[in-house]
N, C-alpha and C positions, 0 to 999 in steps of 0.2 A: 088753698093748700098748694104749694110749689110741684111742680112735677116731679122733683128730684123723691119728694117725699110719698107722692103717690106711686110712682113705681120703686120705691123699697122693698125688699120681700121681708125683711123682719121688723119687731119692733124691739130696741133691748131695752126689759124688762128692769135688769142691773145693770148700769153699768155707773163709772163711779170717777171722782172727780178726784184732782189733788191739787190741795187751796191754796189759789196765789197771796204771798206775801200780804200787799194790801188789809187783805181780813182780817189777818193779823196787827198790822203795823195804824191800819186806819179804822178797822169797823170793832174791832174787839173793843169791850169795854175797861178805859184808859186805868185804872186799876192794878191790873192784869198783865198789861203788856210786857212786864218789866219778868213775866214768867216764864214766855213763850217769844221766838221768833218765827213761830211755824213750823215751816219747811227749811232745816236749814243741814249744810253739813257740817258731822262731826271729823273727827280727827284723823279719821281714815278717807276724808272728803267722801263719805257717801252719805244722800240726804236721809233728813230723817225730821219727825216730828217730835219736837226737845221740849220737855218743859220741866220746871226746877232742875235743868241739869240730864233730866233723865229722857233715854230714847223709846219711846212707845211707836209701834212695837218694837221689842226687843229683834228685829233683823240681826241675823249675823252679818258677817261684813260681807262675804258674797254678793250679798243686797244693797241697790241704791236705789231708792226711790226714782221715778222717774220725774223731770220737770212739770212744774202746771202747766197746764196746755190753754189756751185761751180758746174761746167757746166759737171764734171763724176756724181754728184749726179742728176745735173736735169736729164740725161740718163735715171738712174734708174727712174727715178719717170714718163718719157714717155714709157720704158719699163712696167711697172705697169699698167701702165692707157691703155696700146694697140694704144701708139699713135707713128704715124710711124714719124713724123718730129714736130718741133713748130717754127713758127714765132715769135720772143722773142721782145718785148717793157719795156720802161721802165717805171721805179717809183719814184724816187728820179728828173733823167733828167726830165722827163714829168713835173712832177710840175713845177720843175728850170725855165721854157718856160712861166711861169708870172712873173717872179722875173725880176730886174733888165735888161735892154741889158746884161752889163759885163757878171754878174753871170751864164745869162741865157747860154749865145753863149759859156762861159767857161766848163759850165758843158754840156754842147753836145757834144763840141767837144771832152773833156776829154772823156766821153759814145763813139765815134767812136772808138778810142783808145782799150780802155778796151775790146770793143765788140768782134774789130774785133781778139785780141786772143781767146773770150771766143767762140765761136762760133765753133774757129780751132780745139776746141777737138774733135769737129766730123763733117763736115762741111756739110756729108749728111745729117742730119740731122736738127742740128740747124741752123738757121736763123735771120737773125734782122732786124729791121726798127730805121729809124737814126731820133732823134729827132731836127728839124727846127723851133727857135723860129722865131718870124717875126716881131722884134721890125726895125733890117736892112734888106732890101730886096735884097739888094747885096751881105750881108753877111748871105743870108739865101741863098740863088743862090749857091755861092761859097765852105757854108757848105753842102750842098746836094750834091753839085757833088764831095766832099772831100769825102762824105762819101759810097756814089753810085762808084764812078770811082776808087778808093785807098783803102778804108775801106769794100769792100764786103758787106755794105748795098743791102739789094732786096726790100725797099720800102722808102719813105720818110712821118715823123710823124710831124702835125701841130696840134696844138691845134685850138679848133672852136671857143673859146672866142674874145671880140674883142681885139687887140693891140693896146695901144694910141689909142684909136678910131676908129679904120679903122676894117672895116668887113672883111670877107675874100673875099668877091667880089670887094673888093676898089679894083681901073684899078693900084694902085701900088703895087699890089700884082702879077702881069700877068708875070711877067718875071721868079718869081716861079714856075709857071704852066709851061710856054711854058719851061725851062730846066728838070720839073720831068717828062714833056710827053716825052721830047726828049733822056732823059734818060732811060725812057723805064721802069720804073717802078712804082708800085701805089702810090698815094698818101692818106694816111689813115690820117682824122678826130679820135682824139682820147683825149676826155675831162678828168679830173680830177679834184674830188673835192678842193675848197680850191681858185682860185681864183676870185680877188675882184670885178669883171667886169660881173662875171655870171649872168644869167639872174634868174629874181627873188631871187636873193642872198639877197638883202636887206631887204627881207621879214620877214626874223627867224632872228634878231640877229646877221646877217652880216655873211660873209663868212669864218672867222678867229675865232670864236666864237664857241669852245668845245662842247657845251654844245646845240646848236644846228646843229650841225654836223649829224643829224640822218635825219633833215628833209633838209640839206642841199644837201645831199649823192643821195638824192631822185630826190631832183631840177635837179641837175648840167648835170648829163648826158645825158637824153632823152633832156630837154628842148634846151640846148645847142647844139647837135646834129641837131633837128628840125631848128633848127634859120640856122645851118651851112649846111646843105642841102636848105635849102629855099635862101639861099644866092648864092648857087653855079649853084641851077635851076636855080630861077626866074635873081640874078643876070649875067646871059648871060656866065659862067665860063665856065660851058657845053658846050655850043652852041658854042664859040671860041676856046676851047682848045677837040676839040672832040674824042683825043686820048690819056687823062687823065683817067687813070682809079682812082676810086673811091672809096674808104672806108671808113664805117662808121661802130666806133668799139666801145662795152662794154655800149651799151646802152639798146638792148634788140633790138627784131626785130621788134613785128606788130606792132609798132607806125608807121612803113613806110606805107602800105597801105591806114591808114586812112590819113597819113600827106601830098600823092600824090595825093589823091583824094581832099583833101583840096586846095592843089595848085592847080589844074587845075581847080575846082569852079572857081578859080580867074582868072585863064590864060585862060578861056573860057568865060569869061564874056566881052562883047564888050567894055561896060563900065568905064573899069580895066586894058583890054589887052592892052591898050597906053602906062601906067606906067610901063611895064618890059621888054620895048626896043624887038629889034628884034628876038623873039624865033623863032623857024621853028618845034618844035618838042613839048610834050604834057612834063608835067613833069615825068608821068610814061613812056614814050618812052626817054628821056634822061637818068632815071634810069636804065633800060633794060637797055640800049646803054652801060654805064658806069662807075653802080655803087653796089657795096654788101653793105649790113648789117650782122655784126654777133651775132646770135643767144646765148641765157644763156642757157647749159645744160639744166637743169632740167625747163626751165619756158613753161607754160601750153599753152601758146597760138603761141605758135611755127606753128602749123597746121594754126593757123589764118593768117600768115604772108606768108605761104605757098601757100594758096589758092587765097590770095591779091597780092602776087609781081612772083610767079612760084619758083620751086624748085630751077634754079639754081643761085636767087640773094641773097643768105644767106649762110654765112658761120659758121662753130662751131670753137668755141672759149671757153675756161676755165677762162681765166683771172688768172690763177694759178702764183705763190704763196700769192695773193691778201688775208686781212682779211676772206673777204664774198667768196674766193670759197673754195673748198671741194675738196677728195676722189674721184674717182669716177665718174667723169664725163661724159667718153664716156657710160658706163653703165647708167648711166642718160637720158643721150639723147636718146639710144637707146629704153628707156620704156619708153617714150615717146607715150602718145596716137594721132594716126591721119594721121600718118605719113608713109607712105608705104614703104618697104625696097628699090626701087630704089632713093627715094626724099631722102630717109637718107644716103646711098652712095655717093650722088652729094653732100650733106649739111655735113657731116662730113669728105671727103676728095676732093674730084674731084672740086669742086670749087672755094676749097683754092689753088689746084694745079694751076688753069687756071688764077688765081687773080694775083697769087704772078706767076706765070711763073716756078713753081719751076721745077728741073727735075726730075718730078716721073708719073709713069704711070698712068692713070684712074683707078679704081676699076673694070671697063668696066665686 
């Protein structure tokens, strides 16, 4: 392990990539290409990720993507920040995961690909999660362990929206669960604005609509998040697969406390408790059991989330190089009011260690 990485004080949980050209131009399969340029810009020259024509997400023009960063540059920029590893996601793939089956499964796999050099420029360090759309369940099966078994993936990425219809607790989703428990690594919930199927999307102007993109930004992640945790409680997901671990990322954290106290109102009411089939466990004891939420730098109610779920089911996360993050972030967190210096130890490294299995020590 490099020193630079041992004396890191965080590890980010999230943080997220935007895919160079290449992936597109060389690893996508040839097909395809004639769909997508990636990253390219539109007419107002700010980047965006184009396919048939159209910009996902829908950014207003205030927004330009920022350029891909090549994985010597992200170094510097966790040497900067004092961050000793990052778990990298993506941005371009991530969307891709409402698109089409083709497009979706093409540009994932292409993103194993790509990843698994960019990651080699320092492999103590950087890290990935492989994005698994779920339009096929046997080609999400197949893609997860392409990416986990061959590609040096350490976690496997779904999005919480529904697919054709099906929730993530539809029982045709199970064979996904039972190969990423069996794989041995997490399975991380991780939304993005922009598709059509989210909840309350229809509200502002529809989810593809520019110009309501600010209140859209706002819906898609906690709300979406909520539904995909209430799905994976109450729908019995927990309870059958009990050695899934759990991620839920880039939404903000104290919505958990009040959203498990919510559940179990209902999973404690005799009433009620017929309708969500056989649980054994409370939904804050499934969460303890098996699941993080990651924390925004700088948001104030961090201590409230702290005090509702315990120090160690929140991990720190930047979402860096995203529009909305910043500079700065482990300094952020750190001045942080509420928060004691051991609870910030476990929440800015020691919990990302134990989530993702990475091999680094405790802060101890």
């Amino acid at each position: 392990m490099t020193d630079t990485a041992k004396d890191g004080l965080a590890i980010d949980a999230d943080g997220h990539v935007h895919e160079a050209d290449l992936m597109f131009t060389e690893l996508l399969a040839p097909a395809l290409r004639a769909r997508t340029r990636g990253w390219a810009l539109n007419e107002d020259r700010n980047r965006r990720f184009i396919v048939d024509g159209i910009e996902h997400p829908p950014f207003p023009k205030e927004i330009s993507v920022r350029k891909p960063m090549a994985a010597a540059d992200r170094l510097k920029v966790l040497d900067k920040e004092r961050i000793a590893a990052a778990v990298l996601y993506p941005s371009a793939a991530l969307v891709a995961g409402y698109l089409d089956a083709g497009m979706a499964f093409a540009v994932a796999e292409a993103y194993q690909d790509w990843m698994e050099d960019y990651v080699a420029t320092d492999p103590q360090r950087l890290f990935y999660a492989a994005p698994v759309p779920l339009h096929d369940i046997a080609r999400a099966v197949a893609l997860a362990e392409r990416g986990v078994g061959r590609k040096g993936a350490i976690a496997v990425c779904v999005r919480p929206n529904p697919t054709d219809g099906r929730r993530l607790d539809d029982p045709r989703h199970a064979p996904l669960f039972e190969a990423v428990s069996s794989l041995g690594v997490p399975l991380v919930v991780h939304e993005s604005t922009g598709c059509p199927d989210t909840a309350g999307g229809d509200r502002y102007g529809g989810m593809m609509d520019p110009a309501s993109y600010a209140y859209n930004h706002i819906i898609s992640h906690p709300f979406e998040q909520m539904m995909a945790s209430m799905a994976l409680i109450c729908g019995g997901v927990l309870e059958r697969f009990p050695a899934l671990r759990v991620g839920f990322m880039e939404a903000g954290c104290s919505w958990v406390p009040y959203w498990l106290s919510r559940l179990d109102e209902h999973l404690d009411n005799r009433k009620l408790r017929p309708y969500f089939g056989r649980l054994t466990l409370s939904a804050h004891e499934y969460f303890a059991r098996q699941c993080v939420v990651s924390c925004d730098p700088d948001d104030e109610t961090i201590a409230l989330a702290v005090a509702g779920l315990g120090a160690e089911r929140i991990v720190f996360a930047t979402d860096y190089p995203h529009f909305d993050s910043e500079g700065g972030a482990v300094a952020a967190f750190r001045a942080a009011a509420g928060i004691d210096a051991a609870d910030q130890r476990r929440l800015l490294r020691d919990n990302a260690i134990e989530f993702y299995r990475l091999p680094f020590p405790a802060s101890g």
